[in-house]
N, C-alpha and C positions, 0 to 999 in steps of 0.2 A: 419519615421513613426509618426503619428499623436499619440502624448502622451494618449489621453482622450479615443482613439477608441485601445490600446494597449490592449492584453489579460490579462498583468499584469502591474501593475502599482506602481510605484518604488517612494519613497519619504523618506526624514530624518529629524529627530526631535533632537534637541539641547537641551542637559538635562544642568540643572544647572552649572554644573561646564567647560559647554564647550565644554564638547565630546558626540560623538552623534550615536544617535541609527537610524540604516537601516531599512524600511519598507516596503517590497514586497506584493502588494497583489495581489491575482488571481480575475481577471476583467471579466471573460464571466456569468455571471449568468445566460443565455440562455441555455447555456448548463451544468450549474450546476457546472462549471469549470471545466470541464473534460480538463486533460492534453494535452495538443497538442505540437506539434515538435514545434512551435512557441515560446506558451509558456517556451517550455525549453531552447527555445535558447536566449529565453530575459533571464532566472533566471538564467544561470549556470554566465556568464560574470559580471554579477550584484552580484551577491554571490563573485565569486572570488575576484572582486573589492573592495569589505565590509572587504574581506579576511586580505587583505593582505594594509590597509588601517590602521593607529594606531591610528588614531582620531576616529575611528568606534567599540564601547565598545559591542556591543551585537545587534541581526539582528531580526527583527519580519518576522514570516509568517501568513498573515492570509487571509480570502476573504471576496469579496461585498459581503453585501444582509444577509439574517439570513435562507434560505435554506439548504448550504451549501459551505464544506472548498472544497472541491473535490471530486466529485461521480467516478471519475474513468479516466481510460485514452480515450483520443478523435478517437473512434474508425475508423470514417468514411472514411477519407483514407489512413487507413490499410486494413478498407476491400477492396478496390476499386486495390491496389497492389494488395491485394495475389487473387484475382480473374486475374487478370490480368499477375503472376505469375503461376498460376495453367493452365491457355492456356497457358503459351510459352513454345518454344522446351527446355525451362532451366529450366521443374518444376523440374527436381528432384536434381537439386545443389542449397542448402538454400541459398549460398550466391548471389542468381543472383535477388531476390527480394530486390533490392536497395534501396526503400522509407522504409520497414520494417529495413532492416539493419540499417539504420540512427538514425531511431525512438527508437530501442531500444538501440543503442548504446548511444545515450545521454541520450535516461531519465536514465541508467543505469548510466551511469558516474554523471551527475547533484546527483543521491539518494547517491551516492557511495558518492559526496561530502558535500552533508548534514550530514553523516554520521559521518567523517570525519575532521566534520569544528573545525577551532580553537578557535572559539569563542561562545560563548552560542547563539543558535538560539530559540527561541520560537517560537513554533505553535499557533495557537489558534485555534483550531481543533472543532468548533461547526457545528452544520447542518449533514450533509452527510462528513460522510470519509470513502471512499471506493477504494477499486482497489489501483490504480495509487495514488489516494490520501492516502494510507494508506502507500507508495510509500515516499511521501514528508514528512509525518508527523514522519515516523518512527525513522529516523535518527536524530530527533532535539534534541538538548539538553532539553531543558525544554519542556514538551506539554502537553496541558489544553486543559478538555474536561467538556463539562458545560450540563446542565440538557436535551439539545436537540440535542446534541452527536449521533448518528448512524453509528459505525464501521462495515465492512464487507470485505473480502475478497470472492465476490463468482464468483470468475472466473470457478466452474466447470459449470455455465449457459451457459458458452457463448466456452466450449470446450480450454480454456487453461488451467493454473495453477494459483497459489499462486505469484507471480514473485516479479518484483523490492525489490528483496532480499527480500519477503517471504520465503522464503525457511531457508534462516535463523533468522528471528527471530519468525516464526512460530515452529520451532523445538527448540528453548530456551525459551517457554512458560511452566507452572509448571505442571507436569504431561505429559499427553497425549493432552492435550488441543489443541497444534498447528493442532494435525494430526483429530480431531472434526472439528475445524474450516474449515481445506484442504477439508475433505471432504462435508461439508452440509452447507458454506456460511454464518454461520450462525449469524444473526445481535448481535451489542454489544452495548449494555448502555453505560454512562463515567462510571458506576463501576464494568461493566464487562472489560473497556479499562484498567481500573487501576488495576485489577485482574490478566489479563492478561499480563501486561506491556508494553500495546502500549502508556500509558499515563502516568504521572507522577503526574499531579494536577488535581482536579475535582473544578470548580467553580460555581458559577453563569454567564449566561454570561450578565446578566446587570452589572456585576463588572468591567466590561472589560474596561471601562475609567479611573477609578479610579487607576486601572491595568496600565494601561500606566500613568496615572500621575503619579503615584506612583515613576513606573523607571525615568521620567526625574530629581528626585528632589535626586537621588543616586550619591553617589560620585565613579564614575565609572574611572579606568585607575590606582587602586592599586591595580593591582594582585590579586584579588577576585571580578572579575563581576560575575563569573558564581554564587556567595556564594550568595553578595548582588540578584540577580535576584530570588535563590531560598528561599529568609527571604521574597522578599518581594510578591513572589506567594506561598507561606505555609500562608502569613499573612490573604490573598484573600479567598486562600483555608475554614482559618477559620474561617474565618467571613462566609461566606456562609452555614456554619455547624451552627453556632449556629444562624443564620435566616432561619433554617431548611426547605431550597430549599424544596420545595417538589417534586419536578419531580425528583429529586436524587431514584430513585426505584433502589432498591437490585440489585448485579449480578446474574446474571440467570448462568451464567460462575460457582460462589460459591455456587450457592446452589444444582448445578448439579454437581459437580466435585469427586464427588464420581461413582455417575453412568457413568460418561464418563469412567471414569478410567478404570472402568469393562469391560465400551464396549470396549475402543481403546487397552486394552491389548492383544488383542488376538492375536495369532499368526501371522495371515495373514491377506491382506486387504480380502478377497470374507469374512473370518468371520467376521470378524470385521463390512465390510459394510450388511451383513447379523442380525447382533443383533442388531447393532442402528435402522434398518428397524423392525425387530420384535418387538422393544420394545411400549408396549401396553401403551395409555397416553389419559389425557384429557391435559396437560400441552401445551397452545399456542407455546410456544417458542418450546418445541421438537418439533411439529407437523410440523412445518413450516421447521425447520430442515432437519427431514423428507423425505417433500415433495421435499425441495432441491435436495438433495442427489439423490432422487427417481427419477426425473428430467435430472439430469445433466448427462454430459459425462462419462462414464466409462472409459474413456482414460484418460480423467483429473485425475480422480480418482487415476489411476492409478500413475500419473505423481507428483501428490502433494505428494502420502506415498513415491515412490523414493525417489525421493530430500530430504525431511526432514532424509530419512536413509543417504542419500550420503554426505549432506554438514556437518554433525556432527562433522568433523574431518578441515573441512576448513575454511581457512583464509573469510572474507566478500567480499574481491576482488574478490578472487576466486570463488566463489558462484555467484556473480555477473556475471563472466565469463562464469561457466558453464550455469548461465541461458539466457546468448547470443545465446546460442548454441540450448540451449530448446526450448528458444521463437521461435527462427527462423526455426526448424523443424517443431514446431505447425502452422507458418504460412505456412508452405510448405505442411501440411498435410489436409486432410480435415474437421475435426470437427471444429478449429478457425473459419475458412470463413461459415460454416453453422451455430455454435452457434450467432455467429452477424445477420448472415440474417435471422433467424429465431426468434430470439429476441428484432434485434434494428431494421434493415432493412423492411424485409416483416412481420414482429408482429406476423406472425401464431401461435408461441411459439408452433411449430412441430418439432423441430428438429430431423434429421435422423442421430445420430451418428453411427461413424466408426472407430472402432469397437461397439456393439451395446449393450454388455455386457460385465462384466469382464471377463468373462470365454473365450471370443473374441480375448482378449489380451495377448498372449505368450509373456513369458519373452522375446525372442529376438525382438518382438515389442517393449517392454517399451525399450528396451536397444538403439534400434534405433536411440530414442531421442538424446542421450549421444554422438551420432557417429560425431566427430569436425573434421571438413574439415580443420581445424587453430594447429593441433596437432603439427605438425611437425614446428608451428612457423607461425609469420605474426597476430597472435589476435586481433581483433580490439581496445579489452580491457587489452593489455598486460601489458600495464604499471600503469594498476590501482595499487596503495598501494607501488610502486616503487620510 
């Protein structure tokens, strides 16, 4: 493959004392770097490589262009399967959609080993992070989100979930937060990212060279890179506070988490999604929220409060496993392939979901999801965390 025309593009920088630091970046800016099976199948070997590698002190992620790190995963032929899937006489056994099984089995393993790694990875999480991208970002050891930051999870537009282990770290966010976010999409600042703990450092991102100079001039390979990485993005950090960034605007995350809390207590999701809708506002940020919610699937809906109740108790592998199981029911069912063609595909933005409301959805329909043709053994992801 032609290196220049790759999705991602891989290179290493020589610090001071000799040992050197790995640099992945995501290369489509056309598509805003939305994930693709390609892309994952360049990152996961290149990762492992850096791994397992002892001249290689600590790994960068970042992307071309200052739009964005990654809006999301590369839907186009996933829909093109589960349409393709949904005619043939195997729509109702999830595992007979082979380009979807793949798809999720790797980005799943590639997050599972972000997560993982044994060496400090940094993000540089600027632009658009969403979906899939929220995917790559989540699991890094260090991640920086600079003044043009846009976090999002809104998979209930498009009729899935929360996934590449949303599930859990949407449900270890402080309060009820994760189960807001599940359901209303709803966009985050870098200091709603750092509120909610998808980030760790807020900068500027004109720092961002000084940022990398900085790490090659570390005496990296004495058993403290992760330490040195984090003195010398706390130092970035501070320096951009006291040249008082300005586009650093408030969490909308902290100054609403009192009234989330109210709402997402309620007993059940039909209340719960009932008072975030009756809540009366001139506030941009709820309103959009809102409108999500109002918008999206009630299957998703449904599928994002599950999960966060079910993986409480489970290991990340395993949450990753259950959500092999979920994703590939959503592609077998039909809100997935209508949220895409109603959103990316034909832009109507009509979509006809199915079920149409919550009240649509019997518990033995949500449980559906849950039902693993791999119970009895065979996983594709058996031996994550093994």
């Amino acid at each position: 493959m032609n290196q220049a025309a790759a999705p991602v593009v891989f290179e290493e920088l020589t610090a001071a004392n000799g040992r050197r630091i790995g640099i992945a970046t995501l290369a489509s800016e056309k598509t805003l770097h939305a994930i693709s099976l390609e892309m994952v199948q360049l990152l996961t070997p290149q990762l492992q490589h850096w791994q397992a590698d002892p001249e290689v002190a600590m790994v960068i992620l970042q992307a071309q262009g200052e739009k964005a790190f990654c809006a999301g995963g590369d839907l186009q032929q996933l829909y093109r399967s589960m349409r393709e899937h949904h005619a043939s006489p195997a729509r109702e056994d999830i595992r007979a959609n082979r380009y979807a099984a793949e798809f999720f089995e790797q980005e799943y393993r590639l997050d599972y080993l972000i997560h993982s790694f044994t060496k400090p990875i940094l993000c540089w999480g600027h632009g658009i992070v969403m979906g899939g991208g929220i995917g790559l970002m989540a699991g890094c050891s260090h991640r920086v989100v600079t003044e043009k930051s846009r976090l999002a999870m809104p998979e209930i537009t498009i009729g899935l979930y929360p996934d590449v282990g949303g599930s859990w770290f949407l449900a270890r966010m402080p309060g009820k937060i994760g189960i807001f976010l599940a359901l209303t999409g709803a966009n985050l600042n870098a200091q709603d990212a750092l509120f909610a703990g998808l980030a760790d450092y807020g900068m500027a991102h004109a720092s961002k060279a000084a940022v990398f100079d900085a790490l090659l001039s570390q005496p990296w390979g004495q058993g403290r890179d992760a330490e040195l990485l984090d003195r010398v993005l706390a130092g970035a950090q501070a320096a951009s506070r006291r040249e008082g960034v300005a586009a650093f605007v408030p969490s909308n995350l902290r100054s609403h988490f009192d009234q989330i809390e109210a709402l997402c207590r309620r007993p059940t999701l039909p209340e719960i999604v009932d008072a975030i809708l009756a809540v009366q506002t001139d506030d941009a940020w709820l309103l959009k929220a809102q409108s999500t919610l109002r918008a999206g699937a009630p299957g998703s809906a449904w599928l994002g409060y599950a999960l966060q109740k079910k993986v409480r108790p489970l290991s990340l592998a395993d949450v990753f496993r259950l959500e092999f199981v979920v994703s590939l029911h959503c592609a077998a069912r039909p809100d997935f392939v209508e949220g895409i063609r109603a959103l990316i595909i034909e832009k109507d933005q009509k979509p006809q979901w199915k079920p149409a409301s919550l009240k649509q959805a019997t518990p033995a329909w949500v449980e559906g999801f849950f039902a693993d043709p791999w119970a009895q053994g065979g996983h594709p992801l058996a031996d994550l965390g093994r």
